[in-house]
VEXBA-19163 format. One line per 4 residues: their letters; for each residue z, y negated, x negated of N, C-alpha, C. Coordinates in steps of 0.05 Angstrom, whole numbers. Example, Ala and Ser with C-alpha at 12.3 -4.5 7.8 and 13.67 -1.06 7.14 Angstrom:
as	156/114/-264/156/90/-246/156/66/-264 ~ 142/45/-257/143/21/-273/157/-1/-258 .
//
This chain:
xxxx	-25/246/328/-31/272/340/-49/288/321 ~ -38/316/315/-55/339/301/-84/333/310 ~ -108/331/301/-130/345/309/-131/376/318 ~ -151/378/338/-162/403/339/-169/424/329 .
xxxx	-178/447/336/-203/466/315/-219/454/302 ~ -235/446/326/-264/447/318/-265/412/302 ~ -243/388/312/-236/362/293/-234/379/268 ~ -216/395/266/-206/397/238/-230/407/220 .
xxxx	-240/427/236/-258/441/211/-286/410/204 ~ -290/397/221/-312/385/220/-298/366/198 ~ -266/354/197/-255/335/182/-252/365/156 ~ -259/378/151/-252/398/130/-283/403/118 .
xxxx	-311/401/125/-327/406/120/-338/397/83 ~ -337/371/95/-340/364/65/-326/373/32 ~ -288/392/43/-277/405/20/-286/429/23 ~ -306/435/34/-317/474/37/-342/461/18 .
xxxx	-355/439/28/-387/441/12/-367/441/-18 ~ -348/411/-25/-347/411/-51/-346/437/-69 ~ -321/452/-57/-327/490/-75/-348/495/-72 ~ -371/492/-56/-389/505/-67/-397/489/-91 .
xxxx	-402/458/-90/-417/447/-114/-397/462/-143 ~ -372/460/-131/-356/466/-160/-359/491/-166 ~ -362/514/-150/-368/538/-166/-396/532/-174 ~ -421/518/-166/-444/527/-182/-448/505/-208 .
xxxx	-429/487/-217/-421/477/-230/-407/496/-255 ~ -395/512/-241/-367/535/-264/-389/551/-280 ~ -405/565/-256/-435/572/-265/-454/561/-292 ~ -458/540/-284/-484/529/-303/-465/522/-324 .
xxxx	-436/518/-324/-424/514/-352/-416/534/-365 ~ -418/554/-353/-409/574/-380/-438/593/-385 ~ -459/585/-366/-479/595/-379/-501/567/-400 ~ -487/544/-394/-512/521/-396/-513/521/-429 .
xxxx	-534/502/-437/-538/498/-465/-523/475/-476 ~ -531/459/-497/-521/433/-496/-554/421/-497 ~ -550/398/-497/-583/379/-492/-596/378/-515 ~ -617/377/-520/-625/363/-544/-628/331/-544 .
xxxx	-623/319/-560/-624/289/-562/-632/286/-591 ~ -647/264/-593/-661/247/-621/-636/224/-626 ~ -625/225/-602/-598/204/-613/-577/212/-642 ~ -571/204/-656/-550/211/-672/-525/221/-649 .
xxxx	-507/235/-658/-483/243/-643/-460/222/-655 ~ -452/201/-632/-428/196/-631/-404/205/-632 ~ -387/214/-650/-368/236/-643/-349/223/-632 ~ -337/192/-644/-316/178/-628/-329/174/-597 .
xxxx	-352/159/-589/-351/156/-558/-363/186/-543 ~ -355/202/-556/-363/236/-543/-328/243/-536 ~ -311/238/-549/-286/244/-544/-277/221/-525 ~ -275/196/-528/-273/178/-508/-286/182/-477 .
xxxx	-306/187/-478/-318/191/-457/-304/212/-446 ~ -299/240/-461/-299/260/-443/-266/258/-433 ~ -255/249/-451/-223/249/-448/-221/220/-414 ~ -245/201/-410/-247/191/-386/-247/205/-370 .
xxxx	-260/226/-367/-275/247/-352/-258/259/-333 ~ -226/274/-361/-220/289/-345/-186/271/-342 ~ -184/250/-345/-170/228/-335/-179/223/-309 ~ -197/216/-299/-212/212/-273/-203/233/-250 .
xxxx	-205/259/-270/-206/292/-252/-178/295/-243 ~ -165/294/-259/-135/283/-260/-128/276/-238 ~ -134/243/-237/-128/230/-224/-141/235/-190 ~ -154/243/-193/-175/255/-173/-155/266/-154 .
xxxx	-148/292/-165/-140/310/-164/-105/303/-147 ~ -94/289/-154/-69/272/-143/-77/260/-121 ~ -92/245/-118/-111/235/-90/-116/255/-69 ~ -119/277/-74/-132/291/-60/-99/311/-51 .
xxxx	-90/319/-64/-67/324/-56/-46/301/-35 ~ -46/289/-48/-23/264/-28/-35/261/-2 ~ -66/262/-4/-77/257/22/-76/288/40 ~ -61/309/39/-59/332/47/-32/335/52 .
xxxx	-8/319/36/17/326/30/31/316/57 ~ 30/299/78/40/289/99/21/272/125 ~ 26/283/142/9/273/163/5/246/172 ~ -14/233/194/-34/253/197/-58/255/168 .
xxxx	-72/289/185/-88/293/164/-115/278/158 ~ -119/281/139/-147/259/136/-168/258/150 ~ -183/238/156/-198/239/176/-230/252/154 ~ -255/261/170/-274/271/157/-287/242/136 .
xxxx	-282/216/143/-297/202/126/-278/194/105 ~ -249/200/109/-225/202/89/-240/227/64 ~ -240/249/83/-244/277/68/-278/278/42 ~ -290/258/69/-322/255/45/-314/238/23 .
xxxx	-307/219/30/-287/196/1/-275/222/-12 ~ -257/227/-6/-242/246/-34/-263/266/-42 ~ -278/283/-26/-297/305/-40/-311/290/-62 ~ -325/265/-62/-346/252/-67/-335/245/-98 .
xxxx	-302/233/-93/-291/227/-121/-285/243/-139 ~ -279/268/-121/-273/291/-147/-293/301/-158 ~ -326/306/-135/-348/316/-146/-349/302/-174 ~ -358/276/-168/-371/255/-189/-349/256/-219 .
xxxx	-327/264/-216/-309/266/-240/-309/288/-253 ~ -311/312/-238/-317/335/-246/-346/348/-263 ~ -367/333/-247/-394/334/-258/-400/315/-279 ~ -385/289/-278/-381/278/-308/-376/292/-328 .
xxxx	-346/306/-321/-340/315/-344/-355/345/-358 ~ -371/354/-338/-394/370/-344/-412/363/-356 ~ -424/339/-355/-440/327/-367/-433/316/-386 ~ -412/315/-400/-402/304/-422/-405/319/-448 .
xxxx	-389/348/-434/-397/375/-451/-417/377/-461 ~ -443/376/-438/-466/385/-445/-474/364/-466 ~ -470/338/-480/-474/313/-502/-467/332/-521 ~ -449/362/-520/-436/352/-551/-464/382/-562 .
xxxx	-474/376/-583/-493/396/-598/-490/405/-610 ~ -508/433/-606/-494/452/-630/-490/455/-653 ~ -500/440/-668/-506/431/-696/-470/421/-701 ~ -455/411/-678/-432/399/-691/-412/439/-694 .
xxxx	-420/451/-669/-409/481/-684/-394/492/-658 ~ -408/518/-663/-412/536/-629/-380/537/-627 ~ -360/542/-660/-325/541/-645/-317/528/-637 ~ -329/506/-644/-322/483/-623/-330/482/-586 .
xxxx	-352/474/-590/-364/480/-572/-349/496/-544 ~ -344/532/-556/-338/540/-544/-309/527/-528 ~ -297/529/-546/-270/509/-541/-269/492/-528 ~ -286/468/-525/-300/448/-511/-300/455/-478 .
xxxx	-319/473/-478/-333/490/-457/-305/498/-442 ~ -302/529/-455/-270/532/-438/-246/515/-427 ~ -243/487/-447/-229/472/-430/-236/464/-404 ~ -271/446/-411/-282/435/-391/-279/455/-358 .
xxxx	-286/494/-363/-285/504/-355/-256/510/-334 ~ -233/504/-339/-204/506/-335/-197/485/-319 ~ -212/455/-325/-208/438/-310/-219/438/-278 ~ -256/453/-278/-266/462/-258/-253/483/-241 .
xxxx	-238/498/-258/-232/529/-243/-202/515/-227 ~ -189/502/-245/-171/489/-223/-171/474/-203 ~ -188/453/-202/-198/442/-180/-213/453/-157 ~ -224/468/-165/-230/496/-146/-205/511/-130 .
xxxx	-187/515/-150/-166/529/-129/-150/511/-124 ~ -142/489/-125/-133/466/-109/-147/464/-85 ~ -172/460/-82/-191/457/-56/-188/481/-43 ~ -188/505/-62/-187/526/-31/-152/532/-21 .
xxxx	-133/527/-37/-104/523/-21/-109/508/-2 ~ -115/480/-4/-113/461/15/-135/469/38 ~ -155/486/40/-173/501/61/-155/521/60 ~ -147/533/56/-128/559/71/-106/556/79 .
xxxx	-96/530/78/-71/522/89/-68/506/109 ~ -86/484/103/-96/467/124/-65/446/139 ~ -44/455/121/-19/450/135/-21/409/124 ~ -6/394/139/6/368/130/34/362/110 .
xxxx	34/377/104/62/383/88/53/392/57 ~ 72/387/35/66/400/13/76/421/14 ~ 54/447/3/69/466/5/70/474/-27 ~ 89/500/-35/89/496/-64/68/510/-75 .
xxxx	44/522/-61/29/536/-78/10/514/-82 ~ 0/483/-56/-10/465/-74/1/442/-94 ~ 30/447/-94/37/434/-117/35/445/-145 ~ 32/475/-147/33/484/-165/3/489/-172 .
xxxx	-16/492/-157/-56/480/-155/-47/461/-172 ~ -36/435/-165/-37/395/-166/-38/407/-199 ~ -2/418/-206/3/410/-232/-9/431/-254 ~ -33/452/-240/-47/469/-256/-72/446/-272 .
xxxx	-81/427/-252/-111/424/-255/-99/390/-272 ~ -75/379/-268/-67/360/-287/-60/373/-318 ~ -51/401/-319/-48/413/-343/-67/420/-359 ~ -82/434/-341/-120/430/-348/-135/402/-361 .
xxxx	-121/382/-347/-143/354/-353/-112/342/-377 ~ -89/351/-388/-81/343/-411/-92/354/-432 ~ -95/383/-435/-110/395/-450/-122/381/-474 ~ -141/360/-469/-168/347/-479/-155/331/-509 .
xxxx	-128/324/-491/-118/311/-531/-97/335/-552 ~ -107/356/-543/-101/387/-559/-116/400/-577 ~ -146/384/-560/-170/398/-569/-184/391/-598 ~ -178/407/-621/-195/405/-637/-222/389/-642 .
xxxx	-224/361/-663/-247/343/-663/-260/352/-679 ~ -270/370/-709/-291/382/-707/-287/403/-710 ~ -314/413/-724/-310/449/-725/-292/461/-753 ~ -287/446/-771/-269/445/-786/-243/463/-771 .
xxxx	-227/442/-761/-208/439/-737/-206/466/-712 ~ -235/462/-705/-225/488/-690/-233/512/-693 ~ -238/522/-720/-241/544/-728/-214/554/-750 ~ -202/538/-755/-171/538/-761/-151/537/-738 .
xxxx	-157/533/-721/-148/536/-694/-144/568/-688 ~ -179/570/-688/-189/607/-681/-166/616/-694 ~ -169/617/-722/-160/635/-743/-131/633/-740 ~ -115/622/-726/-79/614/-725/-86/640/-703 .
xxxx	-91/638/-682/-87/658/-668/-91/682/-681 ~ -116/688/-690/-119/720/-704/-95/726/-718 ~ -85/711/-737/-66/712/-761/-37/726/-739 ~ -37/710/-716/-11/714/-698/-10/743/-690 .
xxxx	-41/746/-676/-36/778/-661/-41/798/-687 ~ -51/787/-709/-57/813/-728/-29/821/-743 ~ -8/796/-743/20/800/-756/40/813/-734 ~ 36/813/-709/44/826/-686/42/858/-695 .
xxxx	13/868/-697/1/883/-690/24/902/-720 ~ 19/886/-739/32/896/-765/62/906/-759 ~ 70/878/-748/105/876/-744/110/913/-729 ~ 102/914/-708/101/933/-684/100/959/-692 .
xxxx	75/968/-718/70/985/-736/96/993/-752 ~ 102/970/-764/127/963/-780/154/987/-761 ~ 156/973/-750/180/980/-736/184/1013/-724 ~ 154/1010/-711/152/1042/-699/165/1059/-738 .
xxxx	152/1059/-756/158/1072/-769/184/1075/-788 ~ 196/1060/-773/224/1056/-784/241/1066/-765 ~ 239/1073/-742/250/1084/-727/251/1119/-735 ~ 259/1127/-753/265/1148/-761/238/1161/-764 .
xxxx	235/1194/-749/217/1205/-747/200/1200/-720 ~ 216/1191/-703/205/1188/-681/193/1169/-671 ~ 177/1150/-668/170/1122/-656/168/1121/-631 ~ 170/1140/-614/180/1131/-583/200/1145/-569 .
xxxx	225/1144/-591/249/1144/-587/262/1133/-569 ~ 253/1102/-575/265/1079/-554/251/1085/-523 ~ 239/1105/-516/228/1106/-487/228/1137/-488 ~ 231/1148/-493/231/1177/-484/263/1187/-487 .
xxxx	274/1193/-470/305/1200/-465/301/1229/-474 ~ 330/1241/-484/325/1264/-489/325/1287/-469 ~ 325/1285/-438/334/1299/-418/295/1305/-419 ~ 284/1280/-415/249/1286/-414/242/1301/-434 .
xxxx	243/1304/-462/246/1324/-472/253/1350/-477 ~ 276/1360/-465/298/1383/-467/308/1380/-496 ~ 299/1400/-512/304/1404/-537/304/1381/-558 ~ 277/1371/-550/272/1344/-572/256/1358/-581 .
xxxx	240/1382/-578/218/1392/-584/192/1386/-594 ~ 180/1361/-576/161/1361/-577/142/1356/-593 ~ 128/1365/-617/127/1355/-639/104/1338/-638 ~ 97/1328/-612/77/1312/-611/79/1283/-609 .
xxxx	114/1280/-610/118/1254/-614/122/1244/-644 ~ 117/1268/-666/132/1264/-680/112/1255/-710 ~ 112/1250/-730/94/1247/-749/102/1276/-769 ~ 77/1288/-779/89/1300/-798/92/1290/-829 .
xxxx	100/1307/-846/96/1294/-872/74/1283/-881 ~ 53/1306/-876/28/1294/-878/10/1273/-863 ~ 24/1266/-835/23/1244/-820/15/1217/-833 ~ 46/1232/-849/64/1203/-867/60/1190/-886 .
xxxx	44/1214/-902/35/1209/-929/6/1186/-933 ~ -14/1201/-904/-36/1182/-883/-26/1145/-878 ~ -13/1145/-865/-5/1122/-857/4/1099/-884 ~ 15/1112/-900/16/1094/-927/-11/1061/-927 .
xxxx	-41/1095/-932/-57/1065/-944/-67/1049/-913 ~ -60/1067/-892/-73/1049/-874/-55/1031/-871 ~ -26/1031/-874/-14/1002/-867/-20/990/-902 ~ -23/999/-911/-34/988/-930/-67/961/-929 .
xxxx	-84/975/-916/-105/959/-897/-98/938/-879 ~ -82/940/-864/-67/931/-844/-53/899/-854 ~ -39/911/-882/-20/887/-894/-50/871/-915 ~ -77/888/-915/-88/870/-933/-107/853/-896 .
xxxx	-106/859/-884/-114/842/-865/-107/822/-857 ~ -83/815/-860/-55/795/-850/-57/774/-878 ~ -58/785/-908/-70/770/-927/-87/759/-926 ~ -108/769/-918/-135/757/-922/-136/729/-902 .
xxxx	-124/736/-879/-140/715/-859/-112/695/-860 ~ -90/704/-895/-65/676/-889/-84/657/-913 ~ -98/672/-927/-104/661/-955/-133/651/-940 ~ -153/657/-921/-180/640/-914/-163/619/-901 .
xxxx	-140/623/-882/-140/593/-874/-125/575/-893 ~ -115/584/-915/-108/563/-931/-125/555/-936 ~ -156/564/-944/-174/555/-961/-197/542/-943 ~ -196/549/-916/-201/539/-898/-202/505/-900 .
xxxx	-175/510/-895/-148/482/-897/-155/457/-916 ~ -162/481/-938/-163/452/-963/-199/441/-974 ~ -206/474/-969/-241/471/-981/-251/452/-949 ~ -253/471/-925/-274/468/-911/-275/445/-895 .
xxxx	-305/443/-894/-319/414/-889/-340/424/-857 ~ -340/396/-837/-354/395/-824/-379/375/-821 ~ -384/372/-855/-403/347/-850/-425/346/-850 ~ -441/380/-860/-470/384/-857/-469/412/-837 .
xxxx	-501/411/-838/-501/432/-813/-494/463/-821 ~ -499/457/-853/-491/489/-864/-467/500/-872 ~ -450/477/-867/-419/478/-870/-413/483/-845 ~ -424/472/-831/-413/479/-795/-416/512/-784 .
xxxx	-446/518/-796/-451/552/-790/-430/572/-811 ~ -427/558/-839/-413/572/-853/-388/583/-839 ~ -375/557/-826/-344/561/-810/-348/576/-785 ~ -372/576/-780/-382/594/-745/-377/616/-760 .
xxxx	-391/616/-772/-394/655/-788/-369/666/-798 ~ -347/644/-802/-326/660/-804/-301/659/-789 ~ -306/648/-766/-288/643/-747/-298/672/-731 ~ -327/687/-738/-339/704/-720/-330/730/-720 .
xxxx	-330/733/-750/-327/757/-764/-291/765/-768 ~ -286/741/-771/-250/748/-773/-247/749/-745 ~ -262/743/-728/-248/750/-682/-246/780/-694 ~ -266/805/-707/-261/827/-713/-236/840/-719 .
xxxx	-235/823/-742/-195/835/-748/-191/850/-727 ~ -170/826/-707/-156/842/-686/-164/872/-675 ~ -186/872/-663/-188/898/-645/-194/920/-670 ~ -198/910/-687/-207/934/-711/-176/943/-719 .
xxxx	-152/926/-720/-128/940/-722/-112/953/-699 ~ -120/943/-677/-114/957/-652/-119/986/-656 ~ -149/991/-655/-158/1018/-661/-154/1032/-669 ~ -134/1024/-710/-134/1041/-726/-104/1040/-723 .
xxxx	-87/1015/-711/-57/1028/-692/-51/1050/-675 ~ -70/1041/-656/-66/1065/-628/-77/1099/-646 ~ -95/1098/-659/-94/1128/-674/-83/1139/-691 ~ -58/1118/-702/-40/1128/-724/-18/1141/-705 .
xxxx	-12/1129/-679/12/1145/-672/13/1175/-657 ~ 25/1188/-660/30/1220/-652/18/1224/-636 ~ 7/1241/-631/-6/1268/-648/-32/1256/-654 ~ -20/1258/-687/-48/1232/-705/-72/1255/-707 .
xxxx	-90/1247/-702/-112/1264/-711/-136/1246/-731 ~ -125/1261/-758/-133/1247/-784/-154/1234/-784 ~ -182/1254/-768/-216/1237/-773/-211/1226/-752 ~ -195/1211/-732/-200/1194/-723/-189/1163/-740 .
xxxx	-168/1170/-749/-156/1152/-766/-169/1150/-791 ~ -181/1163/-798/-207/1166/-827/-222/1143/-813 ~ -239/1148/-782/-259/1130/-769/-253/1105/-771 ~ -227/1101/-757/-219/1073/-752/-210/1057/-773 .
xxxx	-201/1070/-799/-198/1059/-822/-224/1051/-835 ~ -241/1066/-828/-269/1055/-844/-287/1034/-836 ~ -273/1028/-811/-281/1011/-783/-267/982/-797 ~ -249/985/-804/-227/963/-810/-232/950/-836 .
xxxx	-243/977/-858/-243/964/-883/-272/951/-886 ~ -291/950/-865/-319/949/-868/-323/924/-858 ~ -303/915/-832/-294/887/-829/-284/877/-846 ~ -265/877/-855/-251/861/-875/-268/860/-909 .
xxxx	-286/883/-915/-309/879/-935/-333/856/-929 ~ -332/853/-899/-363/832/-892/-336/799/-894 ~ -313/803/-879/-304/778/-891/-297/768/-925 ~ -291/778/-926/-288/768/-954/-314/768/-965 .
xxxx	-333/781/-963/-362/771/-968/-376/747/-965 ~ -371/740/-933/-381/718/-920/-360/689/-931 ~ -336/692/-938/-323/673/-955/-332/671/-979 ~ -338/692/-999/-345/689/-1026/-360/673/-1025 .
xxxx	-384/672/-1001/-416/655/-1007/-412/632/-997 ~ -391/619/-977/-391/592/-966/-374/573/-988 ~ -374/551/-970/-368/527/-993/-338/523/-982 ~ -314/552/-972/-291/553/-980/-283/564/-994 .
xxxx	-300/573/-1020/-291/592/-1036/-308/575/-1061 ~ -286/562/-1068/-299/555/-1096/-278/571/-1121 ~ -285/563/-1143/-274/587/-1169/-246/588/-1165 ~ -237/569/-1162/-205/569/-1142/-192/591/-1128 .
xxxx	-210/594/-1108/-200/621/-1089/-216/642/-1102 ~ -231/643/-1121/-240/677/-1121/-226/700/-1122 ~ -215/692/-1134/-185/705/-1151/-173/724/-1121 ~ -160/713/-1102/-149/730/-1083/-173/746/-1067 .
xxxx	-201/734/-1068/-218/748/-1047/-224/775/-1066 ~ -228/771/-1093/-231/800/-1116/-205/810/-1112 ~ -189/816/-1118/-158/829/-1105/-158/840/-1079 ~ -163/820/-1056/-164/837/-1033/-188/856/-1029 .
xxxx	-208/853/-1047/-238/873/-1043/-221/895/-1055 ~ -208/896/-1078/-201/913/-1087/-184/935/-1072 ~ -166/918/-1065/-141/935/-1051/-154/945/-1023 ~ -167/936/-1007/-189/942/-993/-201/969/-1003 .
xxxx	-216/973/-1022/-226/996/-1031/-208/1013/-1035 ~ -176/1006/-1055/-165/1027/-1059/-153/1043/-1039 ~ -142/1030/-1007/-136/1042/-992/-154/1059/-984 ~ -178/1057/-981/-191/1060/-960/-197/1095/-984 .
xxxx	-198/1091/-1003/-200/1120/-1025/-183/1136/-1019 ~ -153/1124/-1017/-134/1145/-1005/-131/1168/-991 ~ -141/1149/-964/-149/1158/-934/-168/1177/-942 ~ -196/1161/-957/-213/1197/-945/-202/1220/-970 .
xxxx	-182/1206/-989/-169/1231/-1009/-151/1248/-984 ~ -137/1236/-975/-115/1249/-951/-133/1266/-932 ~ -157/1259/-930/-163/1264/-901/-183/1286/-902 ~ -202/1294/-940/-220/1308/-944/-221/1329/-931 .
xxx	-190/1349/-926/-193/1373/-922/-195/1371/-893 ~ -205/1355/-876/-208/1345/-850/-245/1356/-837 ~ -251/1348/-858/-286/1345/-857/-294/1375/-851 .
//
């Protein structure tokens, strides 16, 4: 026989406290530090451990479902057993995080963190399906909770082992959305005169008048060095992660900041070509595209800077970082040549 109301909520009490422990858990992890310790850092039993952690959470996590999936429903000292197991696996694996120090390297780290973070946030919305549903049956939005917070806790053998690793990680993504960003550029301008041809019908226009979709010559002439910028941005960050790849080291602490500092500075790329995309297209207004170009080349001048001086740039690579400074500068001459009579 079903329980009651007031059975059920009292057999439900203990999955209302656990969300709370787990949100103020979500809390202290994305604001917490890591510890200080006089211990040396284990890096093999720091990955062992934590990869227990969220094996446990995992597994947790399957427990706690099956015991919701068919009647009857669990009784309240059933319900404190499961809260109790998932707390203690979950706050493990919080505590595991907090072992690793910053000295091994904040890209990491972060990375670390957000997983650890993904594993909490799912287990969280597993617990509140199963409180808003309250049903004996699987339903599919907690199957699809179950196999969120198991996808969360595979994660861990994905994750980058040092900062080496996951700042070549960082940099695969930048490289992706900044060659997007190019491709997209690419294309709009090959689409004749128009670049939003493919979405504006000619009936919304009448005539095809509007010359505000359109680039002028002088538009045209503009756009040269900025995809010019654009294509030395997509260079730069294919040629740091090669050099990345082959030079960089995570074995002292100033190799570790070196790779922070440039896992930091290249996150810039992206939105700095966003900016100087979205103002190249119709109706271009030049000093803004003067702005955002100078925005772009001033990023990409501090990276290649911050590579010249670390220990991925030995006499090997100088060669492409002097070339791209260059071509760097020459675009960026163009622009305010194009753009003088603007001022």
């Amino acid at each position: 026989m079903e329980p009651g109301g007031a059975e059920l909520a009292r057999a439900l009490e203990p999955l209302r406290q656990l969300g709370e422990v787990l949100r103020a858990a979500l809390a202290r992890l994305r604001d917490g530090e890591s510890r200080e310790s006089s211990e040396a850092f284990e890096q093999q039993r720091f990955w062992d451990t934590l990869g227990q952690t969220f094996k446990a959470t995992s597994q947790e996590a399957t427990k706690l479902s099956l015991a919701f999936s068919r009647p009857p429903l669990p009784s309240s000292e059933d319900c404190q057993k499961l809260s109790e197991g998932i707390q203690n696996a979950v706050l493990a694996a919080a505590t595991a995080y907090y072992w690793l120090p910053k000295d091994q390297g904040i890209t990491l780290r972060k990375m670390v963190r957000d997983a650890t973070a993904r594993v909490v946030e799912g287990m969280i919305q597993l617990t509140d399906v199963i409180l808003s549903t309250q049903l004996s049956s699987l339903s599919q939005e907690q199957l699809i909770s179950t196999g969120s917070v198991w996808e969360a806790c595979e994660q861990i053998s994905h994750l980058p082992r040092d900062n080496q690793a996951a700042v070549l990680s960082a940099m695969t993504i930048y490289l992706g959305v900044v060659r997007d960003a190019l491709e997209e550029m690419e294309q709009a301008q090959g689409e004749d005169q128009d670049p939003f041809g493919d979405i504006l019908e000619d009936e919304e226009l009448g005539s095809r008048g509007n010359r505000d979709t359109y680039w002028s010559e002088a538009d045209r002439k503009l756009l040269g060095p900025c995809m010019g910028l654009m294509k030395a941005s997509k260079a730069c960050l294919k040629k740091l992660l090669g050099a990345v790849k082959v030079h960089g080291k995570a074995d002292t602490s100033e190799q570790v900041a070196q790779l922070d500092d440039l896992a930091d500075i290249t996150n810039e790329i992206s939105p700095s070509i966003d900016e100087l995309a979205l103002s190249m297209y119709p109706p271009v207004t030049q000093l803004a595209v003067r702005l955002n170009a100078a925005k772009l080349a001033s990023v990409l001048k501090k990276v290649l800077e911050i590579t010249k001086a670390s220990h991925v740039c030995p006499l090997s690579e100088e060669g492409w970082v002097q070339f791209l400074t260059d071509a760097v500068d020459h675009n960026m001459d163009k622009i305010k040549d194009f753009t003088q009579s603007e001022l």
